[in-house]
C-alpha positions in Angstrom: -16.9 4.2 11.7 -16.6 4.4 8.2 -12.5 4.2 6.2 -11.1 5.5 3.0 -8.8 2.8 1.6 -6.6 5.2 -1.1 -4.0 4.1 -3.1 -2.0 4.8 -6.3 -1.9 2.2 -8.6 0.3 1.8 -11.9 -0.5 -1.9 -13.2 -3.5 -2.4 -11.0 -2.0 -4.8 -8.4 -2.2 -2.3 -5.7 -5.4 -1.3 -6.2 -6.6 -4.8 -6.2 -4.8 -4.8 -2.7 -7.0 -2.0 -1.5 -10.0 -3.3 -2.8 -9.1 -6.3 -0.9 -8.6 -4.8 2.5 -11.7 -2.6 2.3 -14.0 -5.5 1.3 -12.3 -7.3 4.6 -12.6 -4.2 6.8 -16.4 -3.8 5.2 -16.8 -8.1 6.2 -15.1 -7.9 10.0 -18.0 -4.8 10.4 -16.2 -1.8 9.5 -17.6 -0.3 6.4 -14.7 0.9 4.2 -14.6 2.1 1.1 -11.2 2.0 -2.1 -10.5 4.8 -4.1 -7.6 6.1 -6.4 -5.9 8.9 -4.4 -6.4 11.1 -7.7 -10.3 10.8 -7.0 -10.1 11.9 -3.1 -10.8 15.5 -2.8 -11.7 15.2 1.1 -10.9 12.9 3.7 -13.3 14.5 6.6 -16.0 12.0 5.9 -14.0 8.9 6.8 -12.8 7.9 10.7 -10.0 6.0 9.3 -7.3 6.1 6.1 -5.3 3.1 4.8 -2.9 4.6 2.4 -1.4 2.6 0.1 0.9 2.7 -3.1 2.5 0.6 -5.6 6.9 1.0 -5.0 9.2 1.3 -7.9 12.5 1.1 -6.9 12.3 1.4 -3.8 10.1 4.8 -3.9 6.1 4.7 -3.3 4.6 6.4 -6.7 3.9 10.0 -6.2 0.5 10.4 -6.2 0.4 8.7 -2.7 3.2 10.8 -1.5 1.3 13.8 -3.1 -1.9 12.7 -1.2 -0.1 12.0 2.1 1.9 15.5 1.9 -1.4 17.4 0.9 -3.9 15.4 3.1 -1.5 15.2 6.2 -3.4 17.5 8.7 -6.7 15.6 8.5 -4.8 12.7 8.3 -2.5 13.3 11.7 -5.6 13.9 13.4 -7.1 10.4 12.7 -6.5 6.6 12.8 -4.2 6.1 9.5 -2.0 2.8 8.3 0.4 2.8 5.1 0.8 -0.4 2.8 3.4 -0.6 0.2 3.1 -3.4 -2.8 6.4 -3.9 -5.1 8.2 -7.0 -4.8 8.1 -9.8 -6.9 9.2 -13.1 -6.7 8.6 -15.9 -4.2 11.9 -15.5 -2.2 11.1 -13.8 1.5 14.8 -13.5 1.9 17.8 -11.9 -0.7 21.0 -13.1 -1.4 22.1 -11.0 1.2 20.1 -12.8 3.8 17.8 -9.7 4.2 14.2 -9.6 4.5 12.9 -8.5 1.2 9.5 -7.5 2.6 11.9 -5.1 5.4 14.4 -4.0 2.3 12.0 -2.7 -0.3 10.1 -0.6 2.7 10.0 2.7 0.3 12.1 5.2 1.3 9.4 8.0 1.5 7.9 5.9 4.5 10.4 7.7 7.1 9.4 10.8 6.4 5.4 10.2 6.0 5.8 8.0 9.9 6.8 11.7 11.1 4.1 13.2 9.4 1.3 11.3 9.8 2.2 9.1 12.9 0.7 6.2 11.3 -0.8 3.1 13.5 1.3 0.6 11.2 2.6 0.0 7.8 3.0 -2.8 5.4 5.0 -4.3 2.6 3.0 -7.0 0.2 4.9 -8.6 -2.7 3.0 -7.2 -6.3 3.1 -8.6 -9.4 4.4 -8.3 -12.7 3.1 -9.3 -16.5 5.7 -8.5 -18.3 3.8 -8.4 -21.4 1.4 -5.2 -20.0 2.2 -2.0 -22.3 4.9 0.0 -20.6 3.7 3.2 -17.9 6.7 5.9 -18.0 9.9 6.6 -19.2 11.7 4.2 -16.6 9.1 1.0 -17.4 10.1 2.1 -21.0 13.9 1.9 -21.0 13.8 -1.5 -18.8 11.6 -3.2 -21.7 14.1 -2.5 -24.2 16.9 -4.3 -22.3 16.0 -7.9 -22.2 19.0 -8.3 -19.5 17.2 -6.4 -17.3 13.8 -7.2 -18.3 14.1 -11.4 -18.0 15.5 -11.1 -14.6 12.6 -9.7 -13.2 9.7 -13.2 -12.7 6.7 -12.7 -13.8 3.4 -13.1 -12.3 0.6 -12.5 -9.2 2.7 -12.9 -5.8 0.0 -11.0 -3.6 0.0 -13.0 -0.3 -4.0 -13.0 0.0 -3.9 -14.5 3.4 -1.4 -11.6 4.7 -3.1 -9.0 2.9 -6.6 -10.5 4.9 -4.7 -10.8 8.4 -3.8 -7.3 8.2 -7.5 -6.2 7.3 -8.3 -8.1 9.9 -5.9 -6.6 12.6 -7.2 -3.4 11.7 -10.7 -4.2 11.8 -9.9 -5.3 15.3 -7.8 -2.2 16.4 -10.6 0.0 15.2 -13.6 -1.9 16.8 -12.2 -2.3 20.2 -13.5 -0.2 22.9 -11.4 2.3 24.3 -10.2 1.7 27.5 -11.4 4.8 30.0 -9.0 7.3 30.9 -8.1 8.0 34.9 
């Protein structure tokens, strides 16, 4: 049993999600292995696929959407869980009383659950240094309006523990015998 973590990254939080959860797959006796989606050019050699992208506003960055969309065949036909990392902040819940982990869910993740039939999916808070040099027109604009830009709090909220437990859970999903067919 060998898995492909992949994952598009902007900052470098996600990837350091991925990294995560392959070396926890890799500890719990599944060997696993994190790459940037740009650098997969096959998936056929890996049992398994956690995908995973970083979410602006409320959209998972296209590379993974790319890789899912391009990939999907192989992908369908094996074990496969999604992970999202965006929010930022301590507060689980909004003003609204909603789950911020349920609420940021990106929006391309209804359509990639009917294409890849996914085993489970996740939402981990990010982070954010607001002094990192700007990626894209979007991260560009937002730094010039200091509104907008001192709302957002700054620094590492990746739940390490949840990130594990969900390494873990898969670990355990993919090492359990299958139960014999009648």
């Amino acid at each position: 049993m060998k898995v492909l973590v992949a994952y598009a990254t902007r900052h470098g939080s996600t990837a350091g999600i991925a990294q995560r959860v392959a070396a926890t797959l890799t500890e719990h006796g599944v060997p696993a292995q994190a790459q940037p989606v740009e650098q997969v050019k096959d998936t056929s050699g890996y049992d398994a696929v956690v995908l995973g992208g970083a979410a602006y506003m409320f959209h998972w960055l296209k590379p993974a959407t790319r890789f899912a969309k391009k990939h999907h065949a192989e992908l369908s036909s094996k074990p496969v869980w999604l992970f999202s990392s965006g929010p930022i902040g301590t507060d689980l819940v909004d003003a609204k009383g909603n789950d911020v982990l349920e609420t940021t869910r990106p929006r391309e993740f209804d359509d990639l659950v009917a294409l890849l039939h996914p085993r489970g999916e996740k939402v981990f808070f990010g982070a954010y240094d607001p002094d990192a040099p700007p990626i894209g027109l979007s991260e560009r604009i937002v730094r010039h309006m200091p509104a907008t830009r001192d709302s957002f709090p700054a620094g590492d909220f990746r739940d390490w523990a949840a990130i594990d437990a969900w390494a873990e859970q898969i670990a355990t999903e993919l090492t359990r015998p299958s139960e014999p067919t009648s």
